[in-house]
C-alpha positions in Angstrom: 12.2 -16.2 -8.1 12.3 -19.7 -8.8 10.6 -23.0 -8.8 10.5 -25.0 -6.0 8.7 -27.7 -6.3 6.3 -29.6 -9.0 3.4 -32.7 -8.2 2.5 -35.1 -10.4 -1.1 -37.0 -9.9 -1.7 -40.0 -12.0 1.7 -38.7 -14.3 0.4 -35.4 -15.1 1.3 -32.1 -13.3 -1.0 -31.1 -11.0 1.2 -28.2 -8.8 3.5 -26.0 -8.8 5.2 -24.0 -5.6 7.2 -20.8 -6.6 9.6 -19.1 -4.1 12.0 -16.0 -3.5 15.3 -16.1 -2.2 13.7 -14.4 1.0 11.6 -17.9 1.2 8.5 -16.9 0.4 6.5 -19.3 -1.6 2.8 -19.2 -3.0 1.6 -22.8 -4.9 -0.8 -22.9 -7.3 -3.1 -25.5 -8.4 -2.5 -26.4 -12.6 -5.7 -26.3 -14.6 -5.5 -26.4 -18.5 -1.1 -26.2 -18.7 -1.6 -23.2 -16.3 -1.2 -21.5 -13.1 -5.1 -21.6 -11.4 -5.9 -20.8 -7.7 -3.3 -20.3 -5.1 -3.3 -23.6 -3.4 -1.3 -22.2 -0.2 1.3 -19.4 0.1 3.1 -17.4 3.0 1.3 -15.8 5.6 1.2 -11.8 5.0 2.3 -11.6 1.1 1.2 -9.0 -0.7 -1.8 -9.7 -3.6 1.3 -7.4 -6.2 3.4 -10.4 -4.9 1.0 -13.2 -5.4 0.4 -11.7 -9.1 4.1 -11.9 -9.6 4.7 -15.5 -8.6 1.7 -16.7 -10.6 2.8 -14.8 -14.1 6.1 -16.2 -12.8 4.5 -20.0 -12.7 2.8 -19.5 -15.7 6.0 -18.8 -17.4 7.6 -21.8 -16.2 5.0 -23.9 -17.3 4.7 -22.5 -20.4 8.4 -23.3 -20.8 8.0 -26.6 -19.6 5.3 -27.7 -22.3 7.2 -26.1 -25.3 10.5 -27.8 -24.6 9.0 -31.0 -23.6 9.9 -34.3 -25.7 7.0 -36.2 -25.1 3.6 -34.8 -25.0 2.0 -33.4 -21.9 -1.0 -34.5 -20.2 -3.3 -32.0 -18.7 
């Protein structure tokens, strides 16, 4: 799994798409530096896949804020 894409609104992130090498993808909205509601994902994925790629984006952002140089807005 890896990230695939990332939105900004007004500077600050606002989405993030997650994807498989088999090209699934789910993206989720960002609320409070984390993963919220599935925003739109692949027709037919399982909810054990869904839970994957959101712990997955969750991760990722977690990451993101911890390494960043500058602070984040959320």
């Amino acid at each position: 799994m890896h990230v695939y894409n990332v939105t900004r609104r007004d500077g600050a992130l606002s989405s993030i798409t997650v994807a498989d090498v088999d090209g699934r993808t789910a993206s989720f909205s960002i609320d409070g530096g984390e993963a919220g509601s599935v925003l739109t994902h692949t027709p037919g994925l399982s909810d054990a896949w869904r839970r994957e790629a959101w712990a997955f984006a969750n991760i990722m952002l977690a990451t993101e804020f911890e390494t960043s140089s500058r602070p984040v807005q959320i």
